[in-house]
N, C-alpha and C positions, 0 to 999 in steps of 0.2 A: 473456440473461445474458452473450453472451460479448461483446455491446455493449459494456454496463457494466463490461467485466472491462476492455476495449481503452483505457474513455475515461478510466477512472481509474487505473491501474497500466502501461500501455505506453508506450511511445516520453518525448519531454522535453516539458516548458513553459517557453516562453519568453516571458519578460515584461520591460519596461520599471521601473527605478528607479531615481530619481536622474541620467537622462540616459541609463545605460547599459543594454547587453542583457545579462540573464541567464538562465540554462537550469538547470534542473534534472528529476529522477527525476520525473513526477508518482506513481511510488510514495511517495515519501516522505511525504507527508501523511498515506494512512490507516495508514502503517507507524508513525511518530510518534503517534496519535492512541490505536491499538491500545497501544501499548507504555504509552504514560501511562496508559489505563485499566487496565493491568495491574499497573501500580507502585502504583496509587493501592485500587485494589480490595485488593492482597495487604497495603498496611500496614493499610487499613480491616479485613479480617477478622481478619488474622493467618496463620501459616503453620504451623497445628498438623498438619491436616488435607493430605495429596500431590492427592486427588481436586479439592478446590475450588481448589489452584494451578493443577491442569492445566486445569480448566475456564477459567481466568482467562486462561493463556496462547494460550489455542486462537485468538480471535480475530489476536494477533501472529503466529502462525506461519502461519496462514492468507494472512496480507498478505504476509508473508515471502517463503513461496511464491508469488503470486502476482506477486508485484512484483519477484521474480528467476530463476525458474527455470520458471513455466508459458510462458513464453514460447519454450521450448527446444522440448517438447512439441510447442505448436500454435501456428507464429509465426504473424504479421500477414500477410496479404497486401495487398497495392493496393488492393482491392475494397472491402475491411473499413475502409479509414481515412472517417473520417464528413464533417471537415473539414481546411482546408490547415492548418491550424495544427499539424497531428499531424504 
């Protein structure tokens, strides 16, 4: 688990486009992803109901945390990074 937590939410990705280097969060992708599905589910159901919001947003707050503040917790060490790219 704390693989998976390292290779998708820690450190930057940097990628080529258009010629030049870009970096970015690789949190931002399941954070973006979470959040669409939460926008999209609450217009689908509707917001009568507190319990089935919070179920909706539990996925984004989960990334949230993960992708800004578990890293406070329990940082990365040397050992843990898998490839150079990290």
């Amino acid at each position: 688990m704390r693989n998976w937590i390292i290779t998708t939410f820690f450190l930057y990705r940097e990628f080529k486009i258009f010629g030049k280097k870009r970096s970015r969060l690789r949190a931002a992708n399941p954070i973006v992803i979470a959040f669409f599905f939460g926008v999209i589910l609450q217009t689908i159901i509707g917001s009568e109901h507190w319990f089935v919001i919070l179920l909706e947003w539990i996925p984004f707050i989960i990334c949230i945390f993960l992708g800004f503040y578990y890293y406070k917790y329990k940082p990365v060490k040397y050992d843990e990074l898998i490839d150079w790219q990290q």
